[in-house]
N, C-alpha and C positions, 0 to 999 in steps of 0.2 A: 320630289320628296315632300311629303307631309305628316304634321304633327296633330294630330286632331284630340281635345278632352272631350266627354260626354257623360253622362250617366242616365240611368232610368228613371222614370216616372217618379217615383220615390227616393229616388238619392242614396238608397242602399248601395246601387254596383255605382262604381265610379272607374272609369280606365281611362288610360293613353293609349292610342294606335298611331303608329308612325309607318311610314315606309313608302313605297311608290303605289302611286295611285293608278289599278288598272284600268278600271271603269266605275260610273257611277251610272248605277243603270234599277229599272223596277222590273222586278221576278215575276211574272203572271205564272211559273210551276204550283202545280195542285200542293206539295208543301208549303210554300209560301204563303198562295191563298187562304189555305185553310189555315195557317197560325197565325195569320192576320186580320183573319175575323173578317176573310172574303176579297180585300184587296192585294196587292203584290207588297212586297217587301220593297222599300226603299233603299237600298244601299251603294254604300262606300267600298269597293273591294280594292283590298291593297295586298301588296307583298311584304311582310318588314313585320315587327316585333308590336305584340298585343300586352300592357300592363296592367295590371287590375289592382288598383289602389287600394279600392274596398268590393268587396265582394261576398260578405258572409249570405247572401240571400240568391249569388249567383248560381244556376244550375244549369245543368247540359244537359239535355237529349239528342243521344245517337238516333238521327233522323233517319240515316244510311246508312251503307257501308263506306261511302266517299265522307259524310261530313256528318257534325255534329251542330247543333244550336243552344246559345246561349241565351237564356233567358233571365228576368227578376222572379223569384218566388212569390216574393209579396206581394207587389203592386200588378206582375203578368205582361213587362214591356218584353218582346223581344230586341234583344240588342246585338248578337252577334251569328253568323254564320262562321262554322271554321273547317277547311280541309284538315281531313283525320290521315292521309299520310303525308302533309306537308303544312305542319300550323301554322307557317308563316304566311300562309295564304288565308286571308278573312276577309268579311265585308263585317260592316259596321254600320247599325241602323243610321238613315239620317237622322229619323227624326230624335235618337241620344245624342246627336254630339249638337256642342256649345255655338259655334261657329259654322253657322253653313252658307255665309252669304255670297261665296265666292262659288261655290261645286253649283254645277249645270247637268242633269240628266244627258248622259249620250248613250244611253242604248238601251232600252224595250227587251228582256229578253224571256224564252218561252211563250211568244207571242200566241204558240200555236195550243197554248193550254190556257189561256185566256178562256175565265167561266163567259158562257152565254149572255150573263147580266151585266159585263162590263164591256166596256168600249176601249182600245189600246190608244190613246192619244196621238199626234202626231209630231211629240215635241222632240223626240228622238229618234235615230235610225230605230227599226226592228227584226229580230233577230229570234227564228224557231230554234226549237230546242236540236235538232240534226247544227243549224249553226253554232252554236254554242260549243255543243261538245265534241266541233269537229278541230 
């Protein structure tokens, strides 16, 4: 179980994510990349209850039909991924939360949507998009 605070770039959203931690893994999927301004998403995916302290600049886009993203308006951080038929399941950017000196990348995933220009590291297993959502 873990307790994670964080906030964006600007300190507008501010939240707590708590719950068990599934993986902390980076997204090379083309939404990822592309709302990352070309690299993968870093996250935290946990199971457990998401709180948003302050939020007035937070926004969601329904990326899918499975999940929605949470972004800052203002400043343009993304900070959260969320299952749309199970919001207890989220990741949470690393690079928002306060505390990351303990979490260790273990898994690479959509390795096989990795753009051309980047290289998948070897600091993690990796893991195509048929594994994932098998």
């Amino acid at each position: 179980m873990g307790t994670f605070k964080g906030q964006c770039l600007c300190e507008r959203v501010r939240f707590t994510a708590e719950g068990e931690i599934r993986r902390i893994s980076a997204c090379y999927c083309s939404q990822c990349t592309r709302q990352n301004g070309g690299g993968p998403f870093y996250g935290v995916e946990l199971e457990g209850s998401l709180t948003i302290e302050q939020g007035e600049t937070l926004r969601w886009y329904d990326s899918s039909n499975k999940a929605k993203r949470g972004f800052c308006a203002h400043c343009g951080s993304s900070v959260f991924w969320q299952a749309k038929d199970s919001p207890s399941l989220f990741d949470v950017s690393i690079g928002a939360l306060h505390n990351t000196e303990q979490l260790r990348l273990d898994a690479h995933i959509f390795v096989d949507h990795c753009p051309s220009y980047l290289a998948v590291p070897d600091t993690a297993p990796h893991f195509t998009e048929a594994d994932v959502l098998s």
